[in-house]
C-alpha atoms as one frame of an Amber mdcrd trajectory, in Angstrom:
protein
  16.639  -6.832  15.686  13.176  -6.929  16.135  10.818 -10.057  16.221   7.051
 -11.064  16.947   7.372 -13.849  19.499   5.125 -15.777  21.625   5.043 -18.192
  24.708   3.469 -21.350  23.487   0.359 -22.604  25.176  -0.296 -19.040  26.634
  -2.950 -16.881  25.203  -1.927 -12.819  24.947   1.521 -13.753  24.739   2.674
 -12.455  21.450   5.087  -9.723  21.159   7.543  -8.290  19.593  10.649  -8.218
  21.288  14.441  -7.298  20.593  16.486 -10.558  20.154  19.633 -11.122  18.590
  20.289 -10.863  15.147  21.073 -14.469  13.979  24.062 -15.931  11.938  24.121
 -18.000   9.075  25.536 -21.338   9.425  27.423 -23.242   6.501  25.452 -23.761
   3.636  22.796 -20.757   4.817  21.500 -17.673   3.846  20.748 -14.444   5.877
  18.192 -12.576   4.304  16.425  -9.356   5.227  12.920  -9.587   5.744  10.448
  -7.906   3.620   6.580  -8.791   4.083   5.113 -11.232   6.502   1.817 -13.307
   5.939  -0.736 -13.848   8.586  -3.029 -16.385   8.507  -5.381 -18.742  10.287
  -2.767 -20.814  11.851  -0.621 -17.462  13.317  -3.729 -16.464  15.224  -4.620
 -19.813  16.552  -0.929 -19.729  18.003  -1.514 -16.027  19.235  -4.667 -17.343
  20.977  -2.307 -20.201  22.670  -4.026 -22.966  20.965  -0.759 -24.549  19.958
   3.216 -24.246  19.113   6.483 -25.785  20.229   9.245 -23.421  21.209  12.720
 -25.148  20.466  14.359 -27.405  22.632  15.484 -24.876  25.297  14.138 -22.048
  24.431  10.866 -20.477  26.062   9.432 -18.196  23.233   8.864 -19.122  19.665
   9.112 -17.201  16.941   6.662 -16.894  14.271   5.566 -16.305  11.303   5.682
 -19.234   8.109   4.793 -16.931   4.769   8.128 -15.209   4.368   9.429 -13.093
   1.805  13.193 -11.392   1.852  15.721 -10.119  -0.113  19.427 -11.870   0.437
  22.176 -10.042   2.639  24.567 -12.598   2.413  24.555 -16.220   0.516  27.461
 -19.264   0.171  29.266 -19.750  -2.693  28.074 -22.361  -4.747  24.906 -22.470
  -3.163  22.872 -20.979  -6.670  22.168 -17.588  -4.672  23.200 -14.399  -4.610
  22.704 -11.250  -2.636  19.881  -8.897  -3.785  17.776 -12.409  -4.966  14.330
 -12.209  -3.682  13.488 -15.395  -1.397  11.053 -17.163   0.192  11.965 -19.494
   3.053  10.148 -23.256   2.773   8.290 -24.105   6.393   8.489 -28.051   6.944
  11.278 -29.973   7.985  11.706 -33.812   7.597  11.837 -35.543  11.244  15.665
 -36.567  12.265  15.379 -39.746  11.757  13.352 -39.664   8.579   9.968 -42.143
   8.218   9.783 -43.146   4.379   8.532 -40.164   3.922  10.479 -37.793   4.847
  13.592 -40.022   3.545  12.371 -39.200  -0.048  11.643 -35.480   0.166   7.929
 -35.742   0.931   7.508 -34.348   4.298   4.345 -32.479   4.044   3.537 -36.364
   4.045   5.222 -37.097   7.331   4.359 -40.620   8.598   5.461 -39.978  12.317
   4.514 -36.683  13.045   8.503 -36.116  14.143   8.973 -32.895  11.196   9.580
 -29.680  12.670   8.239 -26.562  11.116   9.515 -22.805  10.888   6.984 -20.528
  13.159   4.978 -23.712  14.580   6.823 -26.744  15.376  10.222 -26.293  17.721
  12.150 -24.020  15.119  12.079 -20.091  15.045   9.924 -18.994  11.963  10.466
 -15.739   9.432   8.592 -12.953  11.863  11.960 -11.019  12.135  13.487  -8.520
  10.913  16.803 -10.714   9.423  16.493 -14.770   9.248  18.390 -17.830   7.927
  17.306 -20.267   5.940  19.679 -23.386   4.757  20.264 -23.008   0.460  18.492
 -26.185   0.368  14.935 -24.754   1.551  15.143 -21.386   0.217  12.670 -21.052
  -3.413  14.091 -17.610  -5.486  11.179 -15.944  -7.076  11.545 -13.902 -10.436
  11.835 -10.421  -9.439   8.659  -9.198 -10.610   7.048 -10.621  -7.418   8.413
  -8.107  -4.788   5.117  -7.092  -3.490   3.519 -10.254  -3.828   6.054 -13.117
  -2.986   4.444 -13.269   0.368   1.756 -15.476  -1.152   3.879 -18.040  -2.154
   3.597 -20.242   0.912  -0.296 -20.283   0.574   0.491 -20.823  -3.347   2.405
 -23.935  -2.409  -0.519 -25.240  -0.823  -2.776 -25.415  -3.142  -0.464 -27.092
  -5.890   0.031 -29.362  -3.689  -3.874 -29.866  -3.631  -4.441 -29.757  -7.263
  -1.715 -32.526  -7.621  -3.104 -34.850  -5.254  -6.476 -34.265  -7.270  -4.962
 -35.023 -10.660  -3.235 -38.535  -8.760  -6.799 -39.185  -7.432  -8.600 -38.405
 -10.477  -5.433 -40.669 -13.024  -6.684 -44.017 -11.851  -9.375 -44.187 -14.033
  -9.855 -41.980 -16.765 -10.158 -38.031 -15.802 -11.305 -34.863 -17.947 -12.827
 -32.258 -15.112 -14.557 -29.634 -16.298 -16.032 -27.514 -13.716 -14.161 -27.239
  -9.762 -16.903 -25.706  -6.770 -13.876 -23.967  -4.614 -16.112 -22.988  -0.852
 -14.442 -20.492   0.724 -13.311 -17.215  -0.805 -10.132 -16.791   1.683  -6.531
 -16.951   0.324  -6.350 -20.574   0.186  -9.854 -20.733  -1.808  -9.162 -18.021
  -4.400  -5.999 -18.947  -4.856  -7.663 -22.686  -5.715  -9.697 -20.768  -7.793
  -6.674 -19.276  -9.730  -5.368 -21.975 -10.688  -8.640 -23.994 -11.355  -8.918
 -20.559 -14.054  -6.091 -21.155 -15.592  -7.004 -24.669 -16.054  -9.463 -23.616
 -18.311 -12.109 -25.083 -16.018 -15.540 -23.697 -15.018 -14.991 -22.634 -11.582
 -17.550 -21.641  -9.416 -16.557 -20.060  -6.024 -19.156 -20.055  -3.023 -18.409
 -17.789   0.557 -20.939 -15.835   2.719 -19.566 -12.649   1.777 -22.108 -10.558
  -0.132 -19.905  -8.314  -1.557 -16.502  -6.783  -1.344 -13.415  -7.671  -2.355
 -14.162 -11.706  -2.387 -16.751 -11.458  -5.324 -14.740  -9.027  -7.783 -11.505
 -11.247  -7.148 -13.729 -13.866  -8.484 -15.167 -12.322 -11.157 -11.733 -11.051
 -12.282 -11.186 -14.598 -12.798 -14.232 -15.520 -15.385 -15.551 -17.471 -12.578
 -18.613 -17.562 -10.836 -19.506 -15.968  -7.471 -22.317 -17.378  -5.044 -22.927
 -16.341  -1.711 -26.953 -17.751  -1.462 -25.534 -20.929   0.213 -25.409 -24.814
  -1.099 -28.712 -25.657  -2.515 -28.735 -22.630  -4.828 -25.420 -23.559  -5.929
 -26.339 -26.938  -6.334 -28.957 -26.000  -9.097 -26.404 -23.845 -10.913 -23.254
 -26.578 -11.431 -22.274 -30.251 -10.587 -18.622 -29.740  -9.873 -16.531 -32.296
 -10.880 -14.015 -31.319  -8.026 -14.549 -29.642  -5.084 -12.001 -28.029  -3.269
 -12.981 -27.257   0.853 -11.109 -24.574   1.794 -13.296 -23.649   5.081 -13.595
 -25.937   7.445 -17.199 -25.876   8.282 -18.113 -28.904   9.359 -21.688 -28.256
   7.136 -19.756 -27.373   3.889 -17.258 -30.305   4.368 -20.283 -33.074   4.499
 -21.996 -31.170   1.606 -19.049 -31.083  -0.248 -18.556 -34.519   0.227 -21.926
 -35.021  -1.546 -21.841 -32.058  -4.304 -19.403 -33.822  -6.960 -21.032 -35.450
 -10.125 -20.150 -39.319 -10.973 -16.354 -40.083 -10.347 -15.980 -36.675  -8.376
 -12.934 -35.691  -6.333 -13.711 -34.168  -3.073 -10.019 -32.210  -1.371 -10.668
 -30.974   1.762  -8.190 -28.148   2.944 -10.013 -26.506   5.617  -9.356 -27.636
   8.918 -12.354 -28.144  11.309 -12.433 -27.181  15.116 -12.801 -30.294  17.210
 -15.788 -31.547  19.403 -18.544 -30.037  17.604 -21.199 -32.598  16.651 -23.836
 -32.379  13.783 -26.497 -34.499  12.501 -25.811 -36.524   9.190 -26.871 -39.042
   6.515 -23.974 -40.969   6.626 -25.991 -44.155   4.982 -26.388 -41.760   1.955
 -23.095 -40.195   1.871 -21.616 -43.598   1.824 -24.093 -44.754  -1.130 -23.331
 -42.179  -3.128 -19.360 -42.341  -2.125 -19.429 -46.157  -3.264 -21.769 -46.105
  -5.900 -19.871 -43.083  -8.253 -16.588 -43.708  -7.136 -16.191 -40.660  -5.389
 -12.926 -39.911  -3.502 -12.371 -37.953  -0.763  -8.953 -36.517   0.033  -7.207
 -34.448   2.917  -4.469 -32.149   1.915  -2.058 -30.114   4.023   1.239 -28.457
   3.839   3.575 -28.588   0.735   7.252 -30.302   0.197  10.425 -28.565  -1.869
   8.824 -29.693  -4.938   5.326 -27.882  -4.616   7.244 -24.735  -3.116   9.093
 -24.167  -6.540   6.211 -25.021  -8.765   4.134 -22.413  -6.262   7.145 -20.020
  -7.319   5.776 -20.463 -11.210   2.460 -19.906 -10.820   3.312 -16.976  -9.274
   5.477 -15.824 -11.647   2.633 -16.771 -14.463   0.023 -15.270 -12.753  -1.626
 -11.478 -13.400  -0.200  -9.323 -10.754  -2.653  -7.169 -10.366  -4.931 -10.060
  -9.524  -2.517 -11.236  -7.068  -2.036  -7.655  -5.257  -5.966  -7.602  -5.064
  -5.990 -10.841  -3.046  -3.851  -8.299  -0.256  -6.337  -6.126   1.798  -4.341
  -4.841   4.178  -0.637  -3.810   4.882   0.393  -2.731   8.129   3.793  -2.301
   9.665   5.654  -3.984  11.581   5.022  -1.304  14.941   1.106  -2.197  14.023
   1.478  -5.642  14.107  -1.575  -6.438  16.460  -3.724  -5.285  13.774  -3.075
  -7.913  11.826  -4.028 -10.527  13.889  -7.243  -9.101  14.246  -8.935  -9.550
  10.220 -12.356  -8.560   9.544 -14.514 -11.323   8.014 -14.737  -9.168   4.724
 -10.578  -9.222   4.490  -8.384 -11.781   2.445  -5.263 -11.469   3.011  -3.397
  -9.348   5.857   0.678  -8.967   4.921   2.948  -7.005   7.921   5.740  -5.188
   5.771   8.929  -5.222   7.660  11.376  -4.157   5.103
């Protein structure tokens, strides 16, 4: 079979390459792989930023947003072949922190989880994988051509949950979310801020395109002026960072009203510096009882609730969000997205 691989550490690496077709060991599936999402994090590994190949191996295969349909499944395991599948990334470390112990290894205390794709096991970039029963999520039919986005999906309920924790120690009725950054992760914020029934407002530097009519296809609001002319339009309860930008994330940090919650998503590059108030970031932090919050990854938990937002979610909204298809022989295009794209997929199947 076919798979996209790379050499860790070494920029231009990626490939794909024939390597054996794998077997299933007790208690796994082997699926067929259909689509494959790209993302931020695949291209920082095809630019050698990162990765861990497994213990004695010298490529890595990649790839985290899968979707496949099920060759082969164990009895007993609440699968069965033809189900449509999506494999869950993180792995609890082998000798679990507390964490991990109770099933919440996106909150790893250690750093010791392993990860399909990125950390020291082979991800879904294949044409056939395995996946144990235990860290498979089905997904209702209906969600053939879309399933891919389930992985990003998990991410953000995992985001709006650590908001609602944030928000429950004191008393919490948000009305209006500021989501910056009209990528996957941000509209798909923006989804479920929608079906909230909250004012959502979404803010990118894209003019126009697909970005603003996803968002306007949501009863949201679109801005692409920048912050201040935001700012005089909405005082967001939450905001949700979905950039990166180390400007957004410190005017984020500012933008919320009274008792705002502030999740930052986007990871920043290192080592760039920038001038800032942090006397009043901190007096308005302290004095309204603002919270700021990182959140990354998503456990078993937020990977099956993903699976039902999905499932409740317009499709044709959710095919919008993909821009581009391209197969599996054109696979270098997709690490190569425009500015103007959202999502790319690579169909394999």
């Amino acid at each position: 079979m076919r798979a996209l691989t790379i050499v860790p550490g070494e920029q231009g690496s990626l490939k794909l390459e024939e390597v054996d077709e794998p077997t299933p060991g007790d208690g796994e599936l082997l699926v067929d792989a259909m689509a494959l999402g790209v993302c931020g994090t695949d291209r920082e590994l095809s630019d050698g930023e990162y990765g861990w190949a497994p213990p004695g191996a010298d490529r890595l295969i990649i790839g985290h947003e899968s979707l496949g349909r099920v060759r082969e499944a164990p009895e007993g395991g609440g699968f069965a072949p033809g189900d449509l599948v999506v494999g869950v990334v993180r792995r609890p470390d082998p000798e679990p922190c507390c964490a991990c112990a109770r099933g919440l290894f996106d909150n790893c205390r250690n750093g010791e989880y392993t990860e399909r794709g990125i950390k020291e096991i082979h991800g879904y970039g294949s044409e056939v994988w395995t996946v144990e029963a235990d860290y498979a999520v089905k997904l209702d039919p209906s969600l053939a051509d879309v399933g891919v986005l389930l992985e990003p999906m998990s991410v953000l309920v995992k985001a709006w949950e650590q908001i609602d924790k944030v928000g429950s120690r004191s008393w919490f009725d948000p009305k209006s979310v500021l989501v910056t950054g009209a990528g996957p992760i941000g509209l798909l914020a923006a989804l479920i801020g929608a079906q909230r029934g909250l004012d959502v407002h979404v803010l990118d530097r894209a003019a126009d395109g697909h970005k603003p009519k996803l968002v306007e296809a949501l009863g949201a609001t679109y801005h692409h002026e920048g912050f201040p002319a935001v700012m005089k339009q909405v005082v967001p309860d939450v905001v949700i960072e979905a950039t990166g930008s180390e400007a957004l994330v410190f005017d984020a940090m500012a933008a919320t009203g009274a008792f705002g919650v502030t999740c930052l998503t986007g990871v920043s590059p290192a080592g760039r510096r920038m001038n800032v108030d942090a006397g009043s970031l901190n007096r308005d932090i302290v004095l309204e009882n603002d919270v700021v919050v990182g959140s990354v990854n998503a456990n078993l938990d937020h990977c099956r609730k993903a699976a039902e937002v999905l499932a409740d979610s317009d499709r044709e909204w959710l095919r919008g969000l993909i821009t581009r298809r391209v197969s599996l022989d054109d696979f270098t295009d997709a690490f190569h997205a425009g500015s103007a794209e959202v999502k790319v997929v690579i169909d394999i199947g």
